[in-house]
C-alpha positions as CSV (number, residue, x, y, z in Angstrom):
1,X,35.3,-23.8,149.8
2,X,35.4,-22.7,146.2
3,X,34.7,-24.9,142.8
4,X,36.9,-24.7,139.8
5,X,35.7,-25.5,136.8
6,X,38.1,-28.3,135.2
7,X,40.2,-27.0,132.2
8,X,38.9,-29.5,130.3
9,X,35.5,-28.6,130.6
10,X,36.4,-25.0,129.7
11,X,38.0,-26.0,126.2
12,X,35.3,-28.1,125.3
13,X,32.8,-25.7,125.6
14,X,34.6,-23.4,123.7
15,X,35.2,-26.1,120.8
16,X,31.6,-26.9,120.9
17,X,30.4,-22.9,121.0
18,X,32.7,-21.9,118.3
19,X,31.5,-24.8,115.7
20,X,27.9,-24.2,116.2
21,X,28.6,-20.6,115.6
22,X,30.6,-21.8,112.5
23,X,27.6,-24.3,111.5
24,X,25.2,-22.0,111.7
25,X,26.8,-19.4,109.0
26,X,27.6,-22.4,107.2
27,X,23.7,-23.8,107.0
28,X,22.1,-20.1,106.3
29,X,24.5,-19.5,103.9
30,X,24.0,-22.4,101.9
31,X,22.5,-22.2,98.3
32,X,18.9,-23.5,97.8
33,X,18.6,-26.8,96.6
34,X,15.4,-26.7,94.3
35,X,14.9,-28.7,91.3
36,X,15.3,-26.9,87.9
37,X,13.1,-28.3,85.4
38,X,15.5,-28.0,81.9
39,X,12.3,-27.8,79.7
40,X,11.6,-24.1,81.4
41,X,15.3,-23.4,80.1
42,X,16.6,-21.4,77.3
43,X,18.6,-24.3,75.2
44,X,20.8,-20.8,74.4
45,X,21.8,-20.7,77.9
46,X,22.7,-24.5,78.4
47,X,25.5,-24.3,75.6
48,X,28.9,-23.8,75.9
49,X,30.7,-20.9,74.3
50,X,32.6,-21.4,71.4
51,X,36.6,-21.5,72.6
52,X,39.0,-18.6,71.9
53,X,41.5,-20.0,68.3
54,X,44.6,-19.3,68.0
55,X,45.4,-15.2,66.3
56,X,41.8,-14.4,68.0
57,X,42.5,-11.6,70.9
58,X,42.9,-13.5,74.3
59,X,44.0,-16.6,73.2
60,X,46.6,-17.9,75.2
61,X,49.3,-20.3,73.6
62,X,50.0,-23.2,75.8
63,X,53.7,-25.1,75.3
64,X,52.4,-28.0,73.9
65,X,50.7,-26.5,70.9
66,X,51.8,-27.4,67.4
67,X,54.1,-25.3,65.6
């Protein structure tokens, strides 16, 4: 007499196969997650850039600006 293999059992090893494929990429692809000291770092590199005024090339006027 021949087994089948219950539907069931089928599916769920397919759900299980593809999201340990999927957790895998996700894991190696993750970034490293090493402390930076911010004494080793430029103080240049920590500050924001000054924002584009308005006439300067690529600003953008948004609708609630002044008149």
């Amino acid at each position: 007499m021949k087994k089948e293999i219950h539907p069931g059992v089928i599916a769920a090893v397919l759900v299980l196969l593809v999201g340990g494929v999927i957790a895998f990429f996700v894991m190696s692809g993750s970034p490293s997650t090493e402390k930076v000291d911010l004494k080793t770092l430029d103080p240049k590199s920590l500050e924001d850039p000054e924002p584009i005024k308005r006439g300067q090339p690529g600003y953008k006027e948004r609708t609630t600006d002044p008149d």
